[in-house]
C-alpha positions as CSV (number, residue, x, y, z in Angstrom):
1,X,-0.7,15.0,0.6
2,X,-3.1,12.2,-0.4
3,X,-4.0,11.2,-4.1
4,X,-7.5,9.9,-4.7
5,X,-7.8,6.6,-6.6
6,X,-10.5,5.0,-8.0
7,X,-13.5,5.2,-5.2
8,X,-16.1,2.9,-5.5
9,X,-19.7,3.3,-4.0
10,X,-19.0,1.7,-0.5
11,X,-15.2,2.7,0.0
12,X,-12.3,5.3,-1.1
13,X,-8.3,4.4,-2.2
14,X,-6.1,6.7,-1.2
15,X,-2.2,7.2,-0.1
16,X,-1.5,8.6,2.9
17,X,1.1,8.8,5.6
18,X,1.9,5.5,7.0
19,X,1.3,5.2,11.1
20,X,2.1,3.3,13.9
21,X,-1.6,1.8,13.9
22,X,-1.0,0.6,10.1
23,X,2.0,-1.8,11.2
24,X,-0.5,-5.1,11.8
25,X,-1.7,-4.8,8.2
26,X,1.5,-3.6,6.8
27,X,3.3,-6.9,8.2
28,X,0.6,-9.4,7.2
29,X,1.4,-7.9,3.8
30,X,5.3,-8.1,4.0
31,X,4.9,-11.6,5.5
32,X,2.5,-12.8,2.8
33,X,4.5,-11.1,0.0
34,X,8.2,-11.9,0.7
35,X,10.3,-15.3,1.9
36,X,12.5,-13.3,3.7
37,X,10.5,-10.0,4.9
38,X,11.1,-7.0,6.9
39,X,10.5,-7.4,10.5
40,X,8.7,-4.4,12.4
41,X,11.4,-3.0,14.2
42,X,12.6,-2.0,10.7
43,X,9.7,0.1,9.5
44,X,9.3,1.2,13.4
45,X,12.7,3.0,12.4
46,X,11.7,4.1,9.1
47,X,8.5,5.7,10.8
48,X,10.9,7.4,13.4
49,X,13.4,8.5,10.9
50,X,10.8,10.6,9.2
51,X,11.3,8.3,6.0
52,X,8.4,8.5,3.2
53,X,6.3,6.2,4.3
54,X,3.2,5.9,2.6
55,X,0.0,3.4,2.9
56,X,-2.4,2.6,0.5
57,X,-5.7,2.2,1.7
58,X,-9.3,1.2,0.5
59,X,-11.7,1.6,3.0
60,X,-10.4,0.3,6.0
61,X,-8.4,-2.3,4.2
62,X,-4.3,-1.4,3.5
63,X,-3.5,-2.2,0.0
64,X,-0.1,-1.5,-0.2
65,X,2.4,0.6,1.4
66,X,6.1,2.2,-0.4
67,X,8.8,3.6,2.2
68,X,11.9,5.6,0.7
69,X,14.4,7.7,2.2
70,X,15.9,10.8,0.9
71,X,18.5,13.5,1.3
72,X,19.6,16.7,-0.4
73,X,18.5,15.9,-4.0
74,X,18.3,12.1,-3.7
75,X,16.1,9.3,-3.3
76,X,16.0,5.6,-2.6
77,X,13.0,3.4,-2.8
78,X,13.6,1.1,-0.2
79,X,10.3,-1.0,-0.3
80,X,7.9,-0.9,-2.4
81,X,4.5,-3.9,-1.7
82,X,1.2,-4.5,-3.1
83,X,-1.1,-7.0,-1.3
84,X,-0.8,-10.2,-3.2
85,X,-4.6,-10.8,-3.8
86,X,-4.9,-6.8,-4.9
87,X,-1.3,-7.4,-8.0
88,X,-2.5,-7.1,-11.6
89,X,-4.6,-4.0,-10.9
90,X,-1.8,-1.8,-11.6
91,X,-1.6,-0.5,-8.0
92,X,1.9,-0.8,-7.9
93,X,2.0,1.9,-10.5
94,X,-0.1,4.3,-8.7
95,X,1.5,4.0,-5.4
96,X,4.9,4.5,-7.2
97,X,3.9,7.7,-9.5
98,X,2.3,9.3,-6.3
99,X,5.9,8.6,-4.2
100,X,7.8,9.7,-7.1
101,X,5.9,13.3,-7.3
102,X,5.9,13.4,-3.6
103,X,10.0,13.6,-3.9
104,X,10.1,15.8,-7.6
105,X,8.1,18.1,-5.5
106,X,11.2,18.0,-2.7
107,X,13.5,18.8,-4.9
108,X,14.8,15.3,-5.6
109,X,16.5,14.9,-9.0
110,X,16.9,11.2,-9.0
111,X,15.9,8.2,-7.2
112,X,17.3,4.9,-6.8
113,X,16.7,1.4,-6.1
114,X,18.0,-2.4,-5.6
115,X,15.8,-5.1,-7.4
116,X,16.0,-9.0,-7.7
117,X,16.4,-10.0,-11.3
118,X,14.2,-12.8,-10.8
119,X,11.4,-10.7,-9.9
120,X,10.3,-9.6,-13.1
121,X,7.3,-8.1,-12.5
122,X,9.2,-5.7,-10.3
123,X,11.5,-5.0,-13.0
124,X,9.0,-4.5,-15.7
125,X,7.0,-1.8,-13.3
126,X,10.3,0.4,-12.8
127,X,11.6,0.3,-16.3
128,X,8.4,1.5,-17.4
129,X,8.3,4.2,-15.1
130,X,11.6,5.3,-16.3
131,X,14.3,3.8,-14.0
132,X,17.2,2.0,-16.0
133,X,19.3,-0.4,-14.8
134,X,23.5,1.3,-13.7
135,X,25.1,-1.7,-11.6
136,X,24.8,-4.9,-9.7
137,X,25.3,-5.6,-5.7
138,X,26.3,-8.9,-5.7
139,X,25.0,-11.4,-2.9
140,X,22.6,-8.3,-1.9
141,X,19.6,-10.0,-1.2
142,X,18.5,-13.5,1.1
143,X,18.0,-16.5,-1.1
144,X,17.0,-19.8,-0.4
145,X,20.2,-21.5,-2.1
146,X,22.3,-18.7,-0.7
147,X,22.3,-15.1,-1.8
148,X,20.8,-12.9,-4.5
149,X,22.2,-10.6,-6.6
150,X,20.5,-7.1,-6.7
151,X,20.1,-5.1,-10.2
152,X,20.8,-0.9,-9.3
153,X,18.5,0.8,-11.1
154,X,18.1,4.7,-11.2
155,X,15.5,7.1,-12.4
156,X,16.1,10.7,-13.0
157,X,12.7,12.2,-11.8
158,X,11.9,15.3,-14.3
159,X,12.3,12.9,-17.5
160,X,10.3,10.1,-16.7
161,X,7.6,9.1,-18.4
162,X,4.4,9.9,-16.4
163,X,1.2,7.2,-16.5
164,X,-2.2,8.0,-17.2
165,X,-4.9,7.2,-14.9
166,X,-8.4,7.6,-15.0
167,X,-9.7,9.9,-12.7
168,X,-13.1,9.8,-10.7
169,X,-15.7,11.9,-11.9
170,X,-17.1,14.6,-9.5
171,X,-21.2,14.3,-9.6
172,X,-22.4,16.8,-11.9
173,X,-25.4,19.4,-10.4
């Protein structure tokens, strides 16, 4: 399934499948984004384990990329990135709302995830599609004084809000 977003005259966004191919772009973006990223292997694995893994692209050019995992009626966002000169467009949004109706359609009641409390961005994006925070992992995440904790938020899927978006217009004849 892949949701159209936004196309411009020279070049289309969409969300599609992540591939093998995609991994040079998806790690210049994990590199660029985080201080203590992903390596390849680990998405190699989430590509083999037939996780969600979904890439946002605008022409030739990834955007962003989301990869969650799922089982029976449950879901965990495990990453979830948006190209650091492409932030404050509300991409993150859109990549989030098309993962999150990818999994309602599976059957998935709920969804969870771990987030930073310093990265408020991050936590303003999921509490305003509905995810609330139920627990803390402490020392979960790499830090550069030592260890993180990690806020456990959870979103049940059929009440969440649902964002509006505009639409491209089809031509009219």
């Amino acid at each position: 399934m892949s949701a159209q977003l936004q196309p411009s005259a020279s070049n289309e966004r969409l969300i599609r499948a992540l591939c093998h191919s995609d991994l040079e772009q998806l790690m210049a973006i994990e590199n660029d984004s985080y201080e203590f990223p992903w390596t390849q292997p680990i998405f190699r694995d989430c590509l083999k384990a037939g996780y969600g893994c979904y890439a946002l692209i605008n022409g030739e050019e990834m955007e962003g990329y989301a990869i969650i995992s799922s089982a029976i009626d449950e879901a965990h966002l495990l990453n979830l990135c948006i190209k650091p000169a492409c932030r404050g467009q509300g991409l993150a949004s859109l990549v989030l709302d098309h993962v999150l109706c990818e999994m309602e359609l599976r059957g998935i009641d709920r969804c969870f995830l771990e987030v930073r409390p310093s990265n408020k961005s991050a936590r303003k994006l999921y509490q305003q599609m509905g995810f609330r925070v139920i627990g803390r992992r402490p020392g979960y995440y790499p830090a550069a004084d030592g260890r993180e904790d990690a806020w456990v938020m959870i979103c049940h899927l059929t009440d969440r809000p649902r964002p509006e978006y505009e639409l491209p217009q089809s031509p009219q004849i």
